[in-house]
C-alpha positions as CSV (number, residue, x, y, z in Angstrom):
1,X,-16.8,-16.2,8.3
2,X,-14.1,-18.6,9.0
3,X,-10.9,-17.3,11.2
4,X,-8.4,-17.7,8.2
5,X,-10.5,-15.4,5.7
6,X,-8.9,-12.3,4.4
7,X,-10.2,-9.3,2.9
8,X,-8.7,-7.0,0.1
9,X,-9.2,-3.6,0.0
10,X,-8.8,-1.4,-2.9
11,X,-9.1,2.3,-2.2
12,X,-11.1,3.8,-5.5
13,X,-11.8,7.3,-5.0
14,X,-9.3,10.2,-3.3
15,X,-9.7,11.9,0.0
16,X,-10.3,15.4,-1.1
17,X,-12.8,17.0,0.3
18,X,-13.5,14.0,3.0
19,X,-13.6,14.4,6.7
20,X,-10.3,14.0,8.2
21,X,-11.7,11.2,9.9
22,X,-12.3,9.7,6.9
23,X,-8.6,10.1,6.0
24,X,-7.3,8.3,8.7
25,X,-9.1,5.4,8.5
26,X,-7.9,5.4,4.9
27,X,-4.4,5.4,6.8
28,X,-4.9,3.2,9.4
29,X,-5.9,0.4,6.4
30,X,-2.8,1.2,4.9
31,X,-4.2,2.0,1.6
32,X,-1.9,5.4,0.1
33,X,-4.2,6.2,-2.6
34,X,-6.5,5.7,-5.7
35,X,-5.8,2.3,-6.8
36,X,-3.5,1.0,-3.9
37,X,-5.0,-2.1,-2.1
38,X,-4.1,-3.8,1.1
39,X,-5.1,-7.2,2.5
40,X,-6.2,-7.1,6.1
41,X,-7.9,-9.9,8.8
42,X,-11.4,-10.4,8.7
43,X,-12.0,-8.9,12.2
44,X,-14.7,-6.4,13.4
45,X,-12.6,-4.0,14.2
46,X,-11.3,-3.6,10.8
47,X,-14.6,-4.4,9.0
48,X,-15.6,-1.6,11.0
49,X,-13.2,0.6,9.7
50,X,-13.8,-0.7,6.4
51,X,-17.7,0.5,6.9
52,X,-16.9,3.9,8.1
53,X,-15.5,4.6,4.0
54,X,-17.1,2.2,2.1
55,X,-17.9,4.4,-0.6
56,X,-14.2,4.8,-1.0
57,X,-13.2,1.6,-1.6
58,X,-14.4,-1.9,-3.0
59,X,-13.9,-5.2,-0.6
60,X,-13.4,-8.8,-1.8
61,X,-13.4,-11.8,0.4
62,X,-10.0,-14.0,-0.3
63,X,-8.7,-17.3,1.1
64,X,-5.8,-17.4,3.5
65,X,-3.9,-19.3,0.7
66,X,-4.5,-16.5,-1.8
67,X,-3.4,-13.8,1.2
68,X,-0.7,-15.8,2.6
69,X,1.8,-13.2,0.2
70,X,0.0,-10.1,-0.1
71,X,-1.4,-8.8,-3.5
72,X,1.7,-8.5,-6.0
73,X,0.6,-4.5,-6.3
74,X,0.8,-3.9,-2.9
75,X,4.1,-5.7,-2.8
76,X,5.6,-4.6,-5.9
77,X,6.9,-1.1,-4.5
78,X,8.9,-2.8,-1.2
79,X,9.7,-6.1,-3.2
80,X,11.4,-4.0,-6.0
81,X,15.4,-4.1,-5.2
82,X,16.0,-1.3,-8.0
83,X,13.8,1.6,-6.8
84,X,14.8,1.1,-3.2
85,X,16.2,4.1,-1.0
86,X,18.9,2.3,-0.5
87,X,19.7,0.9,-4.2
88,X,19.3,5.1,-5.2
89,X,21.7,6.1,-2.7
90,X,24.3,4.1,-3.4
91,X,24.1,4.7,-7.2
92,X,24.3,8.9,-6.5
93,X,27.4,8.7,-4.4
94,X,29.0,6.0,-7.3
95,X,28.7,8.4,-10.4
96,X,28.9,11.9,-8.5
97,X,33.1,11.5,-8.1
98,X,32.9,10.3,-11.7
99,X,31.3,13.7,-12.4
100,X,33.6,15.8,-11.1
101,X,36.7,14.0,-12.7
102,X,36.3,15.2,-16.0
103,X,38.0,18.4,-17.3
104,X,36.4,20.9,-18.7
C-alpha cells in the first residue's frame, strides 16, 4: 500500500440496533448515514476502524489524484452556495419586512 493511497467509504446500512460503539466509529469516519461516503488515509488506525463495521459499509481503494477533491457527494452539501446556513438566513430576514408591509 503506497503512502498516497486513499480509501472511500460508503456507509450502506443504518445504525439501529448497533452497539453504540459501532455508532461512533461510524462518526468518527465522518460518514452521517446510509448512502453518505467519506474519503479517508490509508492508515491503520483508520483501516482499523474501518474493520470494526465492515458490514456497514463497502471500501474502495482510490488514487491520491482521484482523492485530491473529495467525492462530489460528499462535497455537494458544503460546496452548495444556495442551501447554505448562511444563504437561508439572509433570504428570511429579506422577505419577512416585505411580509409585514402589505395591508390587509
Amino acid at each position: 500500500m503506497s503512502a498516497e493511497a486513499r480509501l472511500l467509504v460508503r456507509q450502506q446500512k443504518g445504525v439501529a440496533g448497533r452497539p453504540w460503539t459501532q455508532r461512533l466509529v461510524l462518526k468518527g469516519l465522518g460518514l452521517r448515514g446510509p448512502g453518505s461516503e467519506v474519503v479517508v488515509a490509508n492508515d491503520r488506525a483508520i483501516r482499523g476502524m474501518i474493520r470494526k463495521v465492515l458490514h456497514l459499509v463497502t471500501v474502495e481503494e482510490v488514487g491520491a489524484a482521484n482523492a485530491v477533491g473529495g467525492t462530489p457527494a460528499a462535497k455537494a452539501p458544503a460546496g452548495d452556495g444556495s442551501k447554505s446556513a448562511g444563504a437561508k438566513g439572509s433570504g428570511s430576514k429579506a422577505s419577512a419586512p416585505a411580509a409585514k408591509k402589505v395591508k390587509s
